[in-house]
N, C-alpha and C positions, 0 to 999 in steps of 0.2 A: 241149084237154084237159090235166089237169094229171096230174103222176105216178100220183095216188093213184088216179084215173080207168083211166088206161094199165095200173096194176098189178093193179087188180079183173078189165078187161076183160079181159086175159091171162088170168088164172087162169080165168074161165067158159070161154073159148077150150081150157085146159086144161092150161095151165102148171101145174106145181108152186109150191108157196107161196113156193120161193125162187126160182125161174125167173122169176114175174111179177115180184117186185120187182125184183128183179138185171137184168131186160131192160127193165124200165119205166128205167133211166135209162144203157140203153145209148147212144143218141147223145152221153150225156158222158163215157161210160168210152171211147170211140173203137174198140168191140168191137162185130161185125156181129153181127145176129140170132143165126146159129146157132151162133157161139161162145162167145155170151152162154147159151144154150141147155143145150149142153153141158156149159159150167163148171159151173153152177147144178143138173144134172140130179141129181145124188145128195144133193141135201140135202134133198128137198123130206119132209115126212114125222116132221120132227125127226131128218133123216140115215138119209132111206132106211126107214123107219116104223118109225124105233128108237123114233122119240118122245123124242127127247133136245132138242137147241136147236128152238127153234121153225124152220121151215123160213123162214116172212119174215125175220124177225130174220137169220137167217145170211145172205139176200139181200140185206137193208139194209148188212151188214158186208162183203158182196163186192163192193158199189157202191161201199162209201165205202173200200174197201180201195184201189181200181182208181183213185178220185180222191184220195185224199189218203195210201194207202199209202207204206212207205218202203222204198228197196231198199240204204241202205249200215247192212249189217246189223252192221257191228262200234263201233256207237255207242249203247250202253245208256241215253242218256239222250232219242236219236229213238225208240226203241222204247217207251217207256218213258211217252212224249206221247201216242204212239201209242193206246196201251191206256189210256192214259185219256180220251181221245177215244172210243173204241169201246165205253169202261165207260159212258160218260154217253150213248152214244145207246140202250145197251143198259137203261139204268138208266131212261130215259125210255119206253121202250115198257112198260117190267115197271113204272114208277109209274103208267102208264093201264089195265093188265090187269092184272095182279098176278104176272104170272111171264114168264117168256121159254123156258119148259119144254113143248113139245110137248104130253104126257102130261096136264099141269095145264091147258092152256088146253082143252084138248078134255072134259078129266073123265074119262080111261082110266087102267087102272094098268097098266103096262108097254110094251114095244115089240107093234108089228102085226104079223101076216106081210106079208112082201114084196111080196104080190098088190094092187095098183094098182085096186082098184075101179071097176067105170063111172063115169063122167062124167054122172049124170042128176040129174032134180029133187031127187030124197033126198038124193042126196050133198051138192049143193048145203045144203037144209035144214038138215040135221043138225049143219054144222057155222060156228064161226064164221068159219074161215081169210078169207073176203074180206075181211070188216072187219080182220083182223091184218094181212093184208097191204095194205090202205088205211093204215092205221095206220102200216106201218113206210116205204112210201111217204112218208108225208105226213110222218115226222120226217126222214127223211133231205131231203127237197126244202126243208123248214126250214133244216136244218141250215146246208145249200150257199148257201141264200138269205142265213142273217145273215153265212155264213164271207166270202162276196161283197163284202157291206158294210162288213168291218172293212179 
């Protein structure tokens, strides 16, 4: 199975939309299930069903935080490679959907309440998140694939 597989299957399972991705590619971030779990758990919703960043997207960036993050934080020009790495994978989900905004990919104006909906058919239906999170899957396992190559 490939990420994008791994991170749909999660989410039916019942992941949040940053959970699935962000745990679709825990065996390379070297974080066990349920700490990958946990990190991820407040973002799912656009951060908690503010509906601000997309919740994949922020998984996609917590993956690729974990694998190519930097931690000698008094070098302005690692930080700096950094974000533009995470602007072009971000730039790349928002050129195949049109945004990386919670709120816009769903069609809602504002944040949810906090309440966590069932997990049933409708929910499923209603919205697109599987394919978002296929999607930010499938750029980030891109990604790692050409960074491999070079």
């Amino acid at each position: 199975m490939n990420r994008k597989e791994i991170a749909v299957e999660l989410f039916y399972k019942g992941c949040n939309c940053s959970q699935a991705v962000f745990c679709a590619f825990s065996d390379l971030t070297g974080l066990d299930e349920e700490t990958s779990l946990k990190l991820a758990s407040g973002f799912g919703g656009g951060v908690s069903r503010l509906r601000e960043l997309c919740g994949a997207v922020s998984g996609m960036i917590m993956a690729y935080d974990m694998l190519y993050g930097y931690s000698d934080v008094s070098n302005p020009s690692i930080k700096s490679e950094h974000y533009k790495k995470v602007q072009e994978l971000c730039n790349m989900f928002k050129d195949r959907v049109g945004s990386i905004v919670c709120r816009e990919l769903l069609g809602i104006k504002g944040s949810s309440e906090p309440y966590s909906p069932p997990r049933d058919e409708n929910f499923y239906k209603t919205r697109p998140c599987a394919r978002l999170i296929g999607l930010a899957a499938e750029i980030l396992e891109s990604y790692i694939g050409e960074s491999e190559n070079d």
